[in-house]
PyMOL Python script that loads the backbone (N, CA, C, O; Angstrom):
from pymol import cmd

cmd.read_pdbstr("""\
ATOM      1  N   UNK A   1     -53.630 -25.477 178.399  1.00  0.00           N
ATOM      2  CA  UNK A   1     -53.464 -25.737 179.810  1.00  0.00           C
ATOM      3  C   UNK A   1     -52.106 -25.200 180.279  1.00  0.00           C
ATOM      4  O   UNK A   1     -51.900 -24.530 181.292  1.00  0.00           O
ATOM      5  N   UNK A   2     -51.038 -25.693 179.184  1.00  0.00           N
ATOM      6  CA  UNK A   2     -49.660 -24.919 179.965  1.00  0.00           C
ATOM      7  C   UNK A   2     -49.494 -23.593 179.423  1.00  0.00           C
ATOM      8  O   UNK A   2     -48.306 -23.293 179.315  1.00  0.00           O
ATOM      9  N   UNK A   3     -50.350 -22.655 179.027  1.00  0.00           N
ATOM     10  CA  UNK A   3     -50.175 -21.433 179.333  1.00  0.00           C
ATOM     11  C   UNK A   3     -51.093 -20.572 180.191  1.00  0.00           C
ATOM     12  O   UNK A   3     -50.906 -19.386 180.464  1.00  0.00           O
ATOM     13  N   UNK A   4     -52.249 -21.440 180.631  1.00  0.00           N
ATOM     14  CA  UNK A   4     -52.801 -21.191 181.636  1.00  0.00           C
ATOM     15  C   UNK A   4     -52.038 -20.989 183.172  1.00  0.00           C
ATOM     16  O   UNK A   4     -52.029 -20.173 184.093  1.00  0.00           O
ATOM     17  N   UNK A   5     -51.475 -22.161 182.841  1.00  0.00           N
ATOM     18  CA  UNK A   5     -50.428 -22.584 184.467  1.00  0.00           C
ATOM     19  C   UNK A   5     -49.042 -21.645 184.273  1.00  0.00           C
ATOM     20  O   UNK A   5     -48.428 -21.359 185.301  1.00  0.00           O
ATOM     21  N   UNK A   6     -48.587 -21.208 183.105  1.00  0.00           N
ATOM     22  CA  UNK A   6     -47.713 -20.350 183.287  1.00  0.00           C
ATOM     23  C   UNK A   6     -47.943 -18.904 183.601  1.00  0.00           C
ATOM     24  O   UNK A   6     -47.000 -18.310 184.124  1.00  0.00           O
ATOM     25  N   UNK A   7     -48.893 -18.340 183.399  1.00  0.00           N
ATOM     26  CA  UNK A   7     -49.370 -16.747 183.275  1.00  0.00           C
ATOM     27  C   UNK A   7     -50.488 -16.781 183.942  1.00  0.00           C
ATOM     28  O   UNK A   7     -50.941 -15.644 184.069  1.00  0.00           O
ATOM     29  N   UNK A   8     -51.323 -17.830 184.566  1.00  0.00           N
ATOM     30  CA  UNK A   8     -52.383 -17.036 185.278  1.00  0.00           C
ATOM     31  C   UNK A   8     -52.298 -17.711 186.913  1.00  0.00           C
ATOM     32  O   UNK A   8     -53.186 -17.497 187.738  1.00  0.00           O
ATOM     33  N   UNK A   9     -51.424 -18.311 187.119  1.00  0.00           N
ATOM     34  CA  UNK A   9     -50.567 -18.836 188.068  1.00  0.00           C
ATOM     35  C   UNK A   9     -49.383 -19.201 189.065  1.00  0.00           C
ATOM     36  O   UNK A   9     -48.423 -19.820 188.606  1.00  0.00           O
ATOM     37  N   UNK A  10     -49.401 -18.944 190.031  1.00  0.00           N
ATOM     38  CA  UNK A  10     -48.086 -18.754 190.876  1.00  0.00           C
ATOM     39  C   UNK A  10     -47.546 -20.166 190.937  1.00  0.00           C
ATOM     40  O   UNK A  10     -46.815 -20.182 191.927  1.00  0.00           O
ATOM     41  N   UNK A  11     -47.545 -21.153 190.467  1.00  0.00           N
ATOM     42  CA  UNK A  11     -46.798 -22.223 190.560  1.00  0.00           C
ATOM     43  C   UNK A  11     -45.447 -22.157 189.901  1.00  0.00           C
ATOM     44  O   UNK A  11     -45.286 -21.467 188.894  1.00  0.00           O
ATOM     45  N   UNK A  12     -44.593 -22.770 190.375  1.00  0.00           N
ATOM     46  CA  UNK A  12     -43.316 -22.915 189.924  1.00  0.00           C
ATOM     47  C   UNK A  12     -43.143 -23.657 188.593  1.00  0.00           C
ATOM     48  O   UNK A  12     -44.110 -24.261 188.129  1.00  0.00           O
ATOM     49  N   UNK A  13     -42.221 -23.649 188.091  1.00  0.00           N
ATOM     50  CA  UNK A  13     -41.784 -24.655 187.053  1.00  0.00           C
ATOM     51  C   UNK A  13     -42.089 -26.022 186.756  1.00  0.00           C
ATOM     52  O   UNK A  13     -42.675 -26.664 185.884  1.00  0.00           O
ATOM     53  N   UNK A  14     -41.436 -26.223 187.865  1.00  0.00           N
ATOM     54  CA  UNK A  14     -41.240 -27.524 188.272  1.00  0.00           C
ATOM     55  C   UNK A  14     -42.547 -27.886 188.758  1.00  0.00           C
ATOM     56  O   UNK A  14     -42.527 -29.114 188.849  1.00  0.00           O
ATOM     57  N   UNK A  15     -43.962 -27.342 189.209  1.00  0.00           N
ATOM     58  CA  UNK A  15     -44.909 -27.871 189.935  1.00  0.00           C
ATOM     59  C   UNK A  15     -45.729 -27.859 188.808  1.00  0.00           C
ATOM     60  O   UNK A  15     -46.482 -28.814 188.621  1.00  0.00           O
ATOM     61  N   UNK A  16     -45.689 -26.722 187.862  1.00  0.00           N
ATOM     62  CA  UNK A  16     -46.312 -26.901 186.118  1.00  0.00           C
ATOM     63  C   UNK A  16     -46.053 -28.076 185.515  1.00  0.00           C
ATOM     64  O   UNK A  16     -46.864 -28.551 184.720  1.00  0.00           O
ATOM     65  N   UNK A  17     -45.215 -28.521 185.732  1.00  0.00           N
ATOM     66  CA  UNK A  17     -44.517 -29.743 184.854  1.00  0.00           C
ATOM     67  C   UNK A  17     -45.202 -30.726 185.235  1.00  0.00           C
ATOM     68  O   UNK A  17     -45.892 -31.267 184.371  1.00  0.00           O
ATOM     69  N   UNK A  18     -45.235 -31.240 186.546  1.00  0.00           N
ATOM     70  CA  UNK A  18     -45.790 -31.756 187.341  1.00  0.00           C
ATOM     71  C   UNK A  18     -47.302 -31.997 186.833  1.00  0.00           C
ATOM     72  O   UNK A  18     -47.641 -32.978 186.170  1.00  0.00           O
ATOM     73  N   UNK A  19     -47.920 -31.246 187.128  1.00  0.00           N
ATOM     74  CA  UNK A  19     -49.102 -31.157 186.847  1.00  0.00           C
ATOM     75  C   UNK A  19     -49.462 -31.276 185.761  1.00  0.00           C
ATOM     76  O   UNK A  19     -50.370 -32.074 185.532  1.00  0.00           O
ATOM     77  N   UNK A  20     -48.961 -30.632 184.866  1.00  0.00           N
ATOM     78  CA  UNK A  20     -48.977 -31.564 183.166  1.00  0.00           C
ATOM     79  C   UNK A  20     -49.018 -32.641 183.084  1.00  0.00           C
ATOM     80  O   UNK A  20     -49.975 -33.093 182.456  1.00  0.00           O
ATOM     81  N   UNK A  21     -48.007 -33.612 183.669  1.00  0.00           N
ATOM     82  CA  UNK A  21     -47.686 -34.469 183.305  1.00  0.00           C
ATOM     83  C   UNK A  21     -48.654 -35.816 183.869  1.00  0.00           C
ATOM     84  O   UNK A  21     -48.788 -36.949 183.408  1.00  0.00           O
ATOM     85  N   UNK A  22     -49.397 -34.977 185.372  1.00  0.00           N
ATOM     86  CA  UNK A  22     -50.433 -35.987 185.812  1.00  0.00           C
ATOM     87  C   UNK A  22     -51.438 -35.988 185.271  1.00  0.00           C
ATOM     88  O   UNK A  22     -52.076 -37.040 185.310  1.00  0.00           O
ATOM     89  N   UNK A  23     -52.159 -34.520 184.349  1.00  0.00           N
ATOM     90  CA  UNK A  23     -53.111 -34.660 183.788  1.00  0.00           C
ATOM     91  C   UNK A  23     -52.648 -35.553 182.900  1.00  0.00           C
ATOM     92  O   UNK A  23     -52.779 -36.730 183.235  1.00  0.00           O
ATOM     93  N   UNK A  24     -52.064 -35.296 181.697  1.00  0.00           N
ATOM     94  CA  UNK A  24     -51.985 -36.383 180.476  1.00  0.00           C
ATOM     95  C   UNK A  24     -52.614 -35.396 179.705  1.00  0.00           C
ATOM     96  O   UNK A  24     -53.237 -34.392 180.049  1.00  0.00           O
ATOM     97  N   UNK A  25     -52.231 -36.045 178.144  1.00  0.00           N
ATOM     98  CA  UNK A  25     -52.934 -35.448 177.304  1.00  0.00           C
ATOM     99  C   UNK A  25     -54.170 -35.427 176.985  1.00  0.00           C
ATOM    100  O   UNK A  25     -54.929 -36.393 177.064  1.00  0.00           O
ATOM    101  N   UNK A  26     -54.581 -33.812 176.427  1.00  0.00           N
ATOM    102  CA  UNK A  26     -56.199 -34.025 176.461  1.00  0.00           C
ATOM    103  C   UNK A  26     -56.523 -33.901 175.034  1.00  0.00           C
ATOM    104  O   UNK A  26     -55.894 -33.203 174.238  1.00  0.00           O
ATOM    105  N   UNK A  27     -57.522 -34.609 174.772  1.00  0.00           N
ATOM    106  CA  UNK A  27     -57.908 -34.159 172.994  1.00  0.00           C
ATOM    107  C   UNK A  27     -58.562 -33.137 173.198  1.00  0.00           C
ATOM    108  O   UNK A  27     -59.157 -32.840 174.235  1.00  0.00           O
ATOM    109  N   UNK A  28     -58.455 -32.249 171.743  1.00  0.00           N
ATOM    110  CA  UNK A  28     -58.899 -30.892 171.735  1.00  0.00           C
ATOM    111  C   UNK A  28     -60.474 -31.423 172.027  1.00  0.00           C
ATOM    112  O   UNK A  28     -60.720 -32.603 172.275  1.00  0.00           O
ATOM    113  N   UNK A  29     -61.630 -30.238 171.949  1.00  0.00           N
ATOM    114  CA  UNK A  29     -62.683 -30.491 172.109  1.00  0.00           C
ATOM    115  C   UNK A  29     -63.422 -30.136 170.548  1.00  0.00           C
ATOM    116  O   UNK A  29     -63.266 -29.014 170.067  1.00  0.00           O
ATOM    117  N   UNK A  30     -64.012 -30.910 170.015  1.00  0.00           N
ATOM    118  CA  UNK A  30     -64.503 -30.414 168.608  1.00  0.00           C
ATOM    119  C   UNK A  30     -65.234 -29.778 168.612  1.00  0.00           C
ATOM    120  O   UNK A  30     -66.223 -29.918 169.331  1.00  0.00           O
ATOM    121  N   UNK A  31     -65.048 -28.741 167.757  1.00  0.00           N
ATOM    122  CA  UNK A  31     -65.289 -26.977 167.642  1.00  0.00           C
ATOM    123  C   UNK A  31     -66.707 -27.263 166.438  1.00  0.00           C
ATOM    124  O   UNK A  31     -66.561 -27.633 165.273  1.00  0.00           O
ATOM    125  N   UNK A  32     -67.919 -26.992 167.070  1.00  0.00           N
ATOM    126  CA  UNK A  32     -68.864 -26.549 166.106  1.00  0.00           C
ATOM    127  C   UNK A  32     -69.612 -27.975 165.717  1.00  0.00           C
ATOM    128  O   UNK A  32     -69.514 -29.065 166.281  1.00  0.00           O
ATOM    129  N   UNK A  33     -70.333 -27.621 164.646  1.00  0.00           N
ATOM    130  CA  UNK A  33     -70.979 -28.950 163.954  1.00  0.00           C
ATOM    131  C   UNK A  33     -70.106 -29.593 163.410  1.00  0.00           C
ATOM    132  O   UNK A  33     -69.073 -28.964 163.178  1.00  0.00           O
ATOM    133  N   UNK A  34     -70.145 -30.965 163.022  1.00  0.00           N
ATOM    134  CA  UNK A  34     -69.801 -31.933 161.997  1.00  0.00           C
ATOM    135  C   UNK A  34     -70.497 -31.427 160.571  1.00  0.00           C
ATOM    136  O   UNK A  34     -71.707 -31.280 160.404  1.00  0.00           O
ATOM    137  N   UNK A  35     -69.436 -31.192 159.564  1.00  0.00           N
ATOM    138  CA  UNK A  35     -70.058 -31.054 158.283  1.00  0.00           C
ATOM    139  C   UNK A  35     -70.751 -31.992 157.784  1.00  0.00           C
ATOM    140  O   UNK A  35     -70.626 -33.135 158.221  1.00  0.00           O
ATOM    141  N   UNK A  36     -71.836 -31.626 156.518  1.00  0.00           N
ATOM    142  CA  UNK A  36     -72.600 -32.785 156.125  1.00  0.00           C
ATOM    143  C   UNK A  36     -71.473 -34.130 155.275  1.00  0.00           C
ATOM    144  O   UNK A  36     -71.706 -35.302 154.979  1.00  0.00           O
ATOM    145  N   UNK A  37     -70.590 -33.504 155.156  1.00  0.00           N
ATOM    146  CA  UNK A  37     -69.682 -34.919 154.038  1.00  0.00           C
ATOM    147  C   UNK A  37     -69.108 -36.006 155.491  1.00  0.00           C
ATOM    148  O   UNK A  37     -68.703 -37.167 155.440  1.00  0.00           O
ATOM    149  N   UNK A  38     -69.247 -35.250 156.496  1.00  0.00           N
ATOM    150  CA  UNK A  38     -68.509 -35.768 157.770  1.00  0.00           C
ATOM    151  C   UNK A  38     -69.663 -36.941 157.855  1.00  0.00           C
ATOM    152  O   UNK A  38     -69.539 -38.122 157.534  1.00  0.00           O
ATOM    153  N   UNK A  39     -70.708 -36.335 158.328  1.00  0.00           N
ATOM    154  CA  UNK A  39     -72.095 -36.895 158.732  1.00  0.00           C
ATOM    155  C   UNK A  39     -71.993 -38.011 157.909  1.00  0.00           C
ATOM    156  O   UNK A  39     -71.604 -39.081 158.378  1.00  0.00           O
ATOM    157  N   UNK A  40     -72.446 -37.830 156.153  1.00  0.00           N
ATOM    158  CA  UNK A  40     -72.864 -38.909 155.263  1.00  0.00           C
ATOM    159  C   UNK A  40     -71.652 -39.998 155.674  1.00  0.00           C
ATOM    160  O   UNK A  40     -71.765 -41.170 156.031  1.00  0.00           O
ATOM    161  N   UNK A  41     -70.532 -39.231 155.505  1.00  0.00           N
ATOM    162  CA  UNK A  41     -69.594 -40.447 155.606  1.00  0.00           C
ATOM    163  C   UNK A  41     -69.551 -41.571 156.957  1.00  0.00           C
ATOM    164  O   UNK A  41     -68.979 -42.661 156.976  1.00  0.00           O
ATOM    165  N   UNK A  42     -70.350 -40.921 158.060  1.00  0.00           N
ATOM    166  CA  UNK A  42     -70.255 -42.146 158.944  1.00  0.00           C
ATOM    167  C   UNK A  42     -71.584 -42.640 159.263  1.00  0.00           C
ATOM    168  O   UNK A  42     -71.664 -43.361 160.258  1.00  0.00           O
ATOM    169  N   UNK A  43     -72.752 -42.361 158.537  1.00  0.00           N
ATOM    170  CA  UNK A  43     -73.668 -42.797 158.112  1.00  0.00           C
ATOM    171  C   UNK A  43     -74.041 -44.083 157.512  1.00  0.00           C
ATOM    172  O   UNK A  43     -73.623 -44.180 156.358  1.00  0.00           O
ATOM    173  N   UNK A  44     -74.637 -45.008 157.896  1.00  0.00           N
ATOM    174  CA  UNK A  44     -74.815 -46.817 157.137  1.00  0.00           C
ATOM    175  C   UNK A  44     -75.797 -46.495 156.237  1.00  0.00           C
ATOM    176  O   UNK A  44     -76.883 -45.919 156.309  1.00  0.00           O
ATOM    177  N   UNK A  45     -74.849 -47.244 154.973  1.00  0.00           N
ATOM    178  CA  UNK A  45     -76.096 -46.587 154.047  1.00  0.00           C
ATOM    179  C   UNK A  45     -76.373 -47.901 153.354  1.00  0.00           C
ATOM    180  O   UNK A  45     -75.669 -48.878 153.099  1.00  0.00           O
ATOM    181  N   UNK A  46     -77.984 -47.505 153.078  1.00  0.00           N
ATOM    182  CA  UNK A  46     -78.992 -48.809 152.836  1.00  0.00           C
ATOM    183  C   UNK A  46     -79.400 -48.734 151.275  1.00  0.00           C
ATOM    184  O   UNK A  46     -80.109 -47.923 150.680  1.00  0.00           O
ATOM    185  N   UNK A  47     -78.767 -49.760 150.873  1.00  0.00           N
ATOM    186  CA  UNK A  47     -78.943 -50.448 149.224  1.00  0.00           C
ATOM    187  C   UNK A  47     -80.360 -51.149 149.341  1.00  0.00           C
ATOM    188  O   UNK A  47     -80.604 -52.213 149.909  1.00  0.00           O
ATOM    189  N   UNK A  48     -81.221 -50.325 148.687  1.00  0.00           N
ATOM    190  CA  UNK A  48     -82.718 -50.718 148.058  1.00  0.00           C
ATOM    191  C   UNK A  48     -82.825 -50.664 146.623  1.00  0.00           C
ATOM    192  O   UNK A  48     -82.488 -49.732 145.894  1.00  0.00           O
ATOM    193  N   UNK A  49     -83.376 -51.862 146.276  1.00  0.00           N
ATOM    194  CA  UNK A  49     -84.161 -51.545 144.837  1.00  0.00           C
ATOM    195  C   UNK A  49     -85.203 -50.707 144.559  1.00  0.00           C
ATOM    196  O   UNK A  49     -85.512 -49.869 145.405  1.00  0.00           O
ATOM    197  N   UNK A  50     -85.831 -50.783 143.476  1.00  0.00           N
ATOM    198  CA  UNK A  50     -86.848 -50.287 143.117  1.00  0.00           C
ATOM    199  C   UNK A  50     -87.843 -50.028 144.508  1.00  0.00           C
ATOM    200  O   UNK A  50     -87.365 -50.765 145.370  1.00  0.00           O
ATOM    201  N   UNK A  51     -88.437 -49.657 144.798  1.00  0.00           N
ATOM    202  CA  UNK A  51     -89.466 -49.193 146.100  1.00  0.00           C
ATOM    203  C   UNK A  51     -89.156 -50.367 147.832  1.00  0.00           C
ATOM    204  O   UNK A  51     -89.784 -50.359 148.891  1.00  0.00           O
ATOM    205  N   UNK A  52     -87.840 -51.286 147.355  1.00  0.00           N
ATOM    206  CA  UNK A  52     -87.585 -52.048 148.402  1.00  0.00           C
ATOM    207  C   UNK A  52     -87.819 -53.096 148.534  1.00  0.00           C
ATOM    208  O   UNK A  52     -87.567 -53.672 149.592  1.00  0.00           O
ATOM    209  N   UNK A  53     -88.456 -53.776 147.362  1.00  0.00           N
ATOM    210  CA  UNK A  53     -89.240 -55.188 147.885  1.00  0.00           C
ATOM    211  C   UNK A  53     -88.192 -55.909 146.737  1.00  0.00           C
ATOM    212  O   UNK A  53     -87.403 -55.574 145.854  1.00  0.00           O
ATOM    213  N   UNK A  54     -88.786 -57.221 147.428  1.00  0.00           N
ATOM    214  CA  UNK A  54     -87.902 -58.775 146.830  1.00  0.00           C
ATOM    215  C   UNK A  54     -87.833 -58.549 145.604  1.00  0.00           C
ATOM    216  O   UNK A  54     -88.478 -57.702 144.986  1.00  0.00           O
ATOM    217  N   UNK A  55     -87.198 -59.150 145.267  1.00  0.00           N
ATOM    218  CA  UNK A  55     -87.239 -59.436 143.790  1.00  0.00           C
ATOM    219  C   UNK A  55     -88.059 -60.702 143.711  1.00  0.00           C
ATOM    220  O   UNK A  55     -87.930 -61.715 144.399  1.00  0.00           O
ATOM    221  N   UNK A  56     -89.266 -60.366 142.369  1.00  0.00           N
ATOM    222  CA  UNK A  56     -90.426 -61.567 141.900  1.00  0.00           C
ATOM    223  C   UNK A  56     -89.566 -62.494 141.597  1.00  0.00           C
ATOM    224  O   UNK A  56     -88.351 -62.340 141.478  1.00  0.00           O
ATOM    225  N   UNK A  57     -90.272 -63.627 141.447  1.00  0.00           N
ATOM    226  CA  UNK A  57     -90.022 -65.340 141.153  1.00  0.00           C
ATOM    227  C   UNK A  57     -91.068 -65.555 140.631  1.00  0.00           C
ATOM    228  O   UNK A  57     -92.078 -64.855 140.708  1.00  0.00           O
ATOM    229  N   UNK A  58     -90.920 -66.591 140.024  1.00  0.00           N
ATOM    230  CA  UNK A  58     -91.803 -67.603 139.091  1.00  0.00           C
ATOM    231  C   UNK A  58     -92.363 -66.641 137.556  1.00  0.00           C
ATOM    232  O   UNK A  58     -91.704 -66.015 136.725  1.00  0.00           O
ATOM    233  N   UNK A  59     -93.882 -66.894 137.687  1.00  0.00           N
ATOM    234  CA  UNK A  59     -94.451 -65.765 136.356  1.00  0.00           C
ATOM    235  C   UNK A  59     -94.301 -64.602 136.807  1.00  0.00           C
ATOM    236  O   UNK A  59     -93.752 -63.795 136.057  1.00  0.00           O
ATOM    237  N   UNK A  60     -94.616 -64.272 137.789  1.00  0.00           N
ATOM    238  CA  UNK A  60     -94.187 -62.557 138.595  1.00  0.00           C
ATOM    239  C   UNK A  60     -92.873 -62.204 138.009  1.00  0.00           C
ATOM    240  O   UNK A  60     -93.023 -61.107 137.472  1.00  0.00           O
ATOM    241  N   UNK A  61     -91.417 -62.700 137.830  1.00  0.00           N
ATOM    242  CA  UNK A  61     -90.533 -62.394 137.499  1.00  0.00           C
ATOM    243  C   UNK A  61     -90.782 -62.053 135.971  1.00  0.00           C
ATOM    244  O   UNK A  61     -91.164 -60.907 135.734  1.00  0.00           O
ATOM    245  N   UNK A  62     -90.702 -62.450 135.489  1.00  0.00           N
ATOM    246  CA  UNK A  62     -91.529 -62.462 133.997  1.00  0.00           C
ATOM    247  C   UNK A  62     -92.029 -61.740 133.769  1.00  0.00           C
ATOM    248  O   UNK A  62     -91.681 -61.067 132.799  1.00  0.00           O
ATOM    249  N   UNK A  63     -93.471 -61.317 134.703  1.00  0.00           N
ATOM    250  CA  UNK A  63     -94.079 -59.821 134.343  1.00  0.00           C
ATOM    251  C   UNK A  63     -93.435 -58.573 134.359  1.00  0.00           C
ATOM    252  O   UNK A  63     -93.484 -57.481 133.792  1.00  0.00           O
ATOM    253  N   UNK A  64     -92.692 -59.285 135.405  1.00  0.00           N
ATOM    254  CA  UNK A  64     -92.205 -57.720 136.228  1.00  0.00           C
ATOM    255  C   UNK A  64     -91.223 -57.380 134.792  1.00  0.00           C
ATOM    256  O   UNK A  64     -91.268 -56.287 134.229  1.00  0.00           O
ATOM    257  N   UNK A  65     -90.506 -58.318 134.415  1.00  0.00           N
ATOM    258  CA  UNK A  65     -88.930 -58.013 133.253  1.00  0.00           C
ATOM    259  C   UNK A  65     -89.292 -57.463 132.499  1.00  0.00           C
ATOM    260  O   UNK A  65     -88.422 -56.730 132.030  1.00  0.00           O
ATOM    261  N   UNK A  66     -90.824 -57.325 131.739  1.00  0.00           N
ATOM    262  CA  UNK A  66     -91.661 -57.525 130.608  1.00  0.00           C
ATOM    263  C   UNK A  66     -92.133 -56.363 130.949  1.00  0.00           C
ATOM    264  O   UNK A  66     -92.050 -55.584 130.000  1.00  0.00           O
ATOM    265  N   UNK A  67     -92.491 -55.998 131.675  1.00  0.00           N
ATOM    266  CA  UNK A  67     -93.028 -54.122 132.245  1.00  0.00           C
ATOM    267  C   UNK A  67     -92.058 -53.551 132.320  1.00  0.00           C
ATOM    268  O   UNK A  67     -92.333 -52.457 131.828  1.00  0.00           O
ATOM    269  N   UNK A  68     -90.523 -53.530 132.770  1.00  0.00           N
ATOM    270  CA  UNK A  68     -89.489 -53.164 133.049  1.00  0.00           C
ATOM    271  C   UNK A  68     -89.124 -52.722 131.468  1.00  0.00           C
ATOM    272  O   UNK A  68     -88.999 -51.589 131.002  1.00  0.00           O
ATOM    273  N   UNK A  69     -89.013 -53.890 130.884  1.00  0.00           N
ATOM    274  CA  UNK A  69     -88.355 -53.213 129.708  1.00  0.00           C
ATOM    275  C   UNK A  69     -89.241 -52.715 128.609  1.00  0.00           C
ATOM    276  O   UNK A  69     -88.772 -52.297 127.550  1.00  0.00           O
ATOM    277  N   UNK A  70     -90.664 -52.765 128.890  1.00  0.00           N
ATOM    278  CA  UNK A  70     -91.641 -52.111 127.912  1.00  0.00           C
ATOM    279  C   UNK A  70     -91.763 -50.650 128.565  1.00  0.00           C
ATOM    280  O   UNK A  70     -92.083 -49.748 127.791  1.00  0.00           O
ATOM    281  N   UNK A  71     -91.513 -50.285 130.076  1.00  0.00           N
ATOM    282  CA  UNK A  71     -91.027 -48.695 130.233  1.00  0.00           C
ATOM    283  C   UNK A  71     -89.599 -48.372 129.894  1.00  0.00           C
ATOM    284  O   UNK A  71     -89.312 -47.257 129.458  1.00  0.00           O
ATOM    285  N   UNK A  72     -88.826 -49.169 130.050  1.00  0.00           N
ATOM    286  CA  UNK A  72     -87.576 -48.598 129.382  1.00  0.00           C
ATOM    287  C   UNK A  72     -87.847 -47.797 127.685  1.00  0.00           C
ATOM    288  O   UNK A  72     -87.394 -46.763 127.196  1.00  0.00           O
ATOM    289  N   UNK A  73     -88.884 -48.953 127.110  1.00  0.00           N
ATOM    290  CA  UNK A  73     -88.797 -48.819 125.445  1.00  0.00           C
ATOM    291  C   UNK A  73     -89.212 -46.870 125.602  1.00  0.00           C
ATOM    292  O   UNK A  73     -88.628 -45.877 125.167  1.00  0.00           O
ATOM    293  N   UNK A  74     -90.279 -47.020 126.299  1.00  0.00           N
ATOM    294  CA  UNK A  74     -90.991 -46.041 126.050  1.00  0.00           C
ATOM    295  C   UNK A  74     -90.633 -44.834 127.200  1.00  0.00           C
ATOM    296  O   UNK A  74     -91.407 -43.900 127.411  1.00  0.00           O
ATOM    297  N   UNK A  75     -89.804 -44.943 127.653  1.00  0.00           N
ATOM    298  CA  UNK A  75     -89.262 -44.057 128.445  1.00  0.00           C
ATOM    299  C   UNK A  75     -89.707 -43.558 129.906  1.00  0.00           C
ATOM    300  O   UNK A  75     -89.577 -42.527 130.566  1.00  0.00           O
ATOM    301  N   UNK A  76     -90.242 -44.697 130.056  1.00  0.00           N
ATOM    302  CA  UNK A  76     -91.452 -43.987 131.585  1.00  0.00           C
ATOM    303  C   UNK A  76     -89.995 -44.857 132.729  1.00  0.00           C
ATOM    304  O   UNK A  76     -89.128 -45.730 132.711  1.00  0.00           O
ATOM    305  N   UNK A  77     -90.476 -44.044 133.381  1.00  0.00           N
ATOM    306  CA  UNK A  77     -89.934 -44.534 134.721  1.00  0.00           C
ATOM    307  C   UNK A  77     -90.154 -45.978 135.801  1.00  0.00           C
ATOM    308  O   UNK A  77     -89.532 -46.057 136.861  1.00  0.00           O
TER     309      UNK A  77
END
""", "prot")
cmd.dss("prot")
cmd.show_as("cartoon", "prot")
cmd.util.cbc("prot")
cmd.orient("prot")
């Protein structure tokens, strides 16, 4: 802005100054996209288990531990 008002403008010094000083400062304007590390980082990110659901209770818990670690043994997913 103040080299706009100095070189493409007949105002005085003193009326540049001026006028600076009523605008105030401006933030630059952000140039381009937001990178993706920008993005993720202000992104809410959602802690799910296994496919999202509760965790079992009662004998369900039980089954479920008992399948869990009989694919662990055997390597399945």
């Amino acid at each position: 802005m103040a080299a706009h008002l100095a070189f493409n403008t007949r105002m005085s010094a003193r009326e540049a100054i001026d006028t600076l000083a009523t605008v105030g400062a401006v933030a630059p304007q952000p140039q381009g996209r937001k990178s993706l590390d920008a993005r993720m980082r202000e992104s809410e990110q959602a802690r799910l288990g296994p496919d999202g659901e509760k965790p079992a209770t009662g004998k369900n818990a039980l089954v479920s531990k008992m399948t869990s670690l009989y694919d662990t043994a055997r390597g399945n997913k």
